[in-house]
C-alpha positions as CSV (number, residue, x, y, z in Angstrom):
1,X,-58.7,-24.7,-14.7
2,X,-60.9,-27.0,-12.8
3,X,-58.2,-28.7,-10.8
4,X,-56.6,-28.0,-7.2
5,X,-53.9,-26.1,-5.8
6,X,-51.0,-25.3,-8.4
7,X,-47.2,-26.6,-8.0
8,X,-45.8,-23.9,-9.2
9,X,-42.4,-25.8,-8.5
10,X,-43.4,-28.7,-11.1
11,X,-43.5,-28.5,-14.9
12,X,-47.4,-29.2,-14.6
13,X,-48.0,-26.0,-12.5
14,X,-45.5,-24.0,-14.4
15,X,-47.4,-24.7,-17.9
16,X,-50.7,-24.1,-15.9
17,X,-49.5,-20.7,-14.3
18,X,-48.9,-19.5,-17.8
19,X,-51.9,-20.8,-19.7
20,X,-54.4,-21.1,-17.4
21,X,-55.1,-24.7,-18.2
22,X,-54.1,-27.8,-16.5
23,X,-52.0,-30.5,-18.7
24,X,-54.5,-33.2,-16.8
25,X,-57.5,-31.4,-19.2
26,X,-56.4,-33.3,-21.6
27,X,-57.8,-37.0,-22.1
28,X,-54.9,-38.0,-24.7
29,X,-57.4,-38.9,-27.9
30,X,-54.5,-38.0,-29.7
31,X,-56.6,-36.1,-32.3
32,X,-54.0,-33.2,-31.9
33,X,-51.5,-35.5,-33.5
34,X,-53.3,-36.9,-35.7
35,X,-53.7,-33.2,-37.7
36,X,-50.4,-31.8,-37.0
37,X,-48.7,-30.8,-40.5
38,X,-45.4,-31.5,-39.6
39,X,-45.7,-34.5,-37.0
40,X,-43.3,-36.5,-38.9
41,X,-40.4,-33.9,-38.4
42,X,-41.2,-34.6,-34.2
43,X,-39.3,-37.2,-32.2
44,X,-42.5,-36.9,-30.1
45,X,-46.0,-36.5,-31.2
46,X,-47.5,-33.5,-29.2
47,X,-50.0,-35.0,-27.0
48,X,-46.9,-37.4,-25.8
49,X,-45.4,-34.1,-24.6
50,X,-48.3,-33.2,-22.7
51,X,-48.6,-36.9,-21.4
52,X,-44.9,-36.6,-19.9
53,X,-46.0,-33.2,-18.2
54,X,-49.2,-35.1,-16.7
55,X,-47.2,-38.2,-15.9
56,X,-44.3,-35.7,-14.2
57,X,-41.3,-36.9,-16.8
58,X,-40.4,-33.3,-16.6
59,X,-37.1,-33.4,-18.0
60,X,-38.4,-35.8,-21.0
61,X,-41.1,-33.3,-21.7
62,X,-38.3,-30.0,-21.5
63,X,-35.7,-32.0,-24.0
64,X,-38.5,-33.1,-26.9
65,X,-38.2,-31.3,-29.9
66,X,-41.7,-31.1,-30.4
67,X,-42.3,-27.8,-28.7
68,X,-39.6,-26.3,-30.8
69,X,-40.9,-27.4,-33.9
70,X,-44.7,-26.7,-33.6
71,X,-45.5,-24.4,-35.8
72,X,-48.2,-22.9,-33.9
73,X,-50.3,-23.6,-36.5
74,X,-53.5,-24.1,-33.8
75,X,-54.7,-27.2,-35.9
76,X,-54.6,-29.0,-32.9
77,X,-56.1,-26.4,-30.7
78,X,-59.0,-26.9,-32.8
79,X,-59.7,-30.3,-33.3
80,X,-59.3,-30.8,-29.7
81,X,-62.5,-32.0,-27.9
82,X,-61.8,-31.0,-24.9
83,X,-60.5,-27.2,-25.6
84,X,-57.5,-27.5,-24.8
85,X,-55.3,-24.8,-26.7
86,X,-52.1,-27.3,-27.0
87,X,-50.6,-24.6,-29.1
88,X,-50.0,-22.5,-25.6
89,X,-49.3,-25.2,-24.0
90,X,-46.4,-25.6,-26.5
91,X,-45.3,-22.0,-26.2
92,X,-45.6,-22.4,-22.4
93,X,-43.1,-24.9,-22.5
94,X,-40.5,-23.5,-24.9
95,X,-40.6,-19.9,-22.3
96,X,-40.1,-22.3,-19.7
97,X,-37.2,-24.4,-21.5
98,X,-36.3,-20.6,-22.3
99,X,-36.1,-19.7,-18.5
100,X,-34.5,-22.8,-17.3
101,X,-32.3,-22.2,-19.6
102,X,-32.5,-26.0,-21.0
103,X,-30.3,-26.8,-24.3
104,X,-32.3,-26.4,-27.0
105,X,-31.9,-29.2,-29.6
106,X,-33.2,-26.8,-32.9
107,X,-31.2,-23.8,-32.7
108,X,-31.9,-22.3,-35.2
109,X,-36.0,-23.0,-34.4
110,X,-34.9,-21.0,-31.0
111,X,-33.1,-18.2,-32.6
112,X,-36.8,-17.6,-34.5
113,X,-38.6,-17.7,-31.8
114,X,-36.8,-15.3,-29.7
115,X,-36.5,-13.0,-32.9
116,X,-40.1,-13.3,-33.7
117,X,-41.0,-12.5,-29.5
118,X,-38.6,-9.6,-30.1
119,X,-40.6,-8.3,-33.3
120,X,-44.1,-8.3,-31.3
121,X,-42.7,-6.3,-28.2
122,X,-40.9,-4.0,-30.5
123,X,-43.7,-3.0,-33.0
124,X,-47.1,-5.3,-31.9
125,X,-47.2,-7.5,-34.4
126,X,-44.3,-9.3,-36.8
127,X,-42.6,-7.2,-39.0
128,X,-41.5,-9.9,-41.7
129,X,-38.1,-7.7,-42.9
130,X,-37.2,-7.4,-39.0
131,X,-37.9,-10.7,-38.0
132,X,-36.0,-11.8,-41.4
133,X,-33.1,-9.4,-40.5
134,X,-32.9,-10.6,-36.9
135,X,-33.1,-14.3,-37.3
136,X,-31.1,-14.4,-39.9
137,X,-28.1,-11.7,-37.6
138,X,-28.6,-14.7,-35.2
139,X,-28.0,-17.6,-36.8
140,X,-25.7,-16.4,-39.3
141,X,-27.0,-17.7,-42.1
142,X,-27.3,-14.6,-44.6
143,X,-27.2,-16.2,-47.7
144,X,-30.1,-19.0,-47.3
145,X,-33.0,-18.2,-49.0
146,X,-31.6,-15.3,-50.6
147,X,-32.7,-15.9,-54.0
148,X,-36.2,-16.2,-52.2
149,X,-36.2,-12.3,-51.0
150,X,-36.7,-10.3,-54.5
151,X,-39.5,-12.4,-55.2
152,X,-41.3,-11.9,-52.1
153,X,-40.7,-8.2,-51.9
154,X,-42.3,-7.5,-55.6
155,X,-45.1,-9.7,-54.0
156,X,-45.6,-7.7,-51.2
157,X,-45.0,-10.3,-49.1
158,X,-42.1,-8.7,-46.8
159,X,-42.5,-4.5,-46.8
160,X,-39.3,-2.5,-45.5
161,X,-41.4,-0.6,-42.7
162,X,-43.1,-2.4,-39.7
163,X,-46.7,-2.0,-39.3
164,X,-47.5,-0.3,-36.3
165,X,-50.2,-1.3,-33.7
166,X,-52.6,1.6,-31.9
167,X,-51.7,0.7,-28.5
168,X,-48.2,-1.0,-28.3
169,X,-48.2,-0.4,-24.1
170,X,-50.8,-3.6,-23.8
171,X,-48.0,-5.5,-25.6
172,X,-45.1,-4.1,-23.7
173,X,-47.2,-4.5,-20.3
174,X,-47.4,-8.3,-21.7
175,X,-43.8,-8.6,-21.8
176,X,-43.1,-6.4,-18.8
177,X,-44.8,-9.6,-17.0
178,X,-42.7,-12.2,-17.9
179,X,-39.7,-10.7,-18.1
C-alpha cells in the first residue's frame, strides 16, 4: 500500500480498505488473464475489472461477472509480477457488490459464495456435506448432481461430520469485523 490517502467513499478505497492493496499496483500486463482457467466463461477478463476500478468505472467494475465467476483458484495471484493478490481483490469486490447490495448476475455463483462464507464461520474451514446441503437449500436445485454424491462419499471426498478447527474465535473475530 504505497499510495496516498484512501477514499473510502470510492470503489478504489473500498477494495483497498479490505485488502490492503491499491488497484493502481497493478501495471495491467495482463498475465493474470492470460492463466485464468476459466477466462472464456468471463464477459470481462480480470485485469479489465481491476482497470475499471483504477480508471473509476465503478459501476462497470460492480456489474462484471468476472468477480462472481473467479474461482479463486490464485493462478493469477501468482503469476502476477507485481504481487498483487487479484484473487482478494476479487473477493473484495464481490463483499462489496454483497454490501451494496448490487444485483448479482450468477445467482447461483452468489448463493455458493455466501454458503461457502457461512461454512468457514460456522466450523473454520468448508465442510463439503454442509456447504453441499446449504447451497443446494438455496438455490433449490436438489436433484443436480445427484448421481454425483454416492460416488464421492465412497471416495471420501464429502464426510457427513465437519472438521473442526482448534481455535474457531480467530475466524468468528474475522467475521465479527465485517459484519
Amino acid at each position: 500500500m504505497s499510495h496516498t490517502h484512501i477514499d473510502e467513499n470510492t470503489l478504489s478505497g473500498k477494495v483497498e480498505k479490505l485488502t490492503s492493496q491499491s488497484a493502481l499496483d497493478c501495471y495491467q500486463c495482463g498475465k493474470c488473464s492470460a492463466g485464468c482457467p476459466i477466462r472464456d466463461y468471463m464477459d470481462d477478463s480480470p485485469n479489465q475489472v481491476v482497470r475499471y476500478v483504477q480508471l473509476g468505472f465503478d459501476e462497470k467494475a460492480l456489474h462484471s461477472k468476472t468477480m462472481w465467476l473467479c474461482a479463486g483458484c490464485l493462478t493469477c495471484t501468482t503469476r502476477c509480477p507485481q504481487n498483487f493478490d487479484l484473487a482478494k481483490f476479487m473477493d473484495a469486490m464481490r463483499e462489496i457488490a454483497i454490501q451494496e447490495k448490487v444485483k448479482i448476475p450468477e445467482k447461483d455463483t452468489a448463493a455458493f459464495h455466501k454458503s461457502f462464507l457461512n461454512q468457514i464461520k460456522k466450523h473454520g474451514r468448508a465442510f463439503e456435506f454442509g456447504l453441499v446441503r446449504e447451497y443446494k437449500l438455496r438455490t433449490m436445485n436438489l436433484m443436480q448432481d445427484v448421481d454425483v454424491a454416492p460416488e464421492m462419499f465412497i471416495k471420501g471426498k464429502i464426510g457427513l461430520l465437519p472438521h473442526e478447527i482448534e481455535d474457531k474465535q480467530n475466524i468468528k473475530e474475522i467475521f465479527d469485523k465485517i459484519d
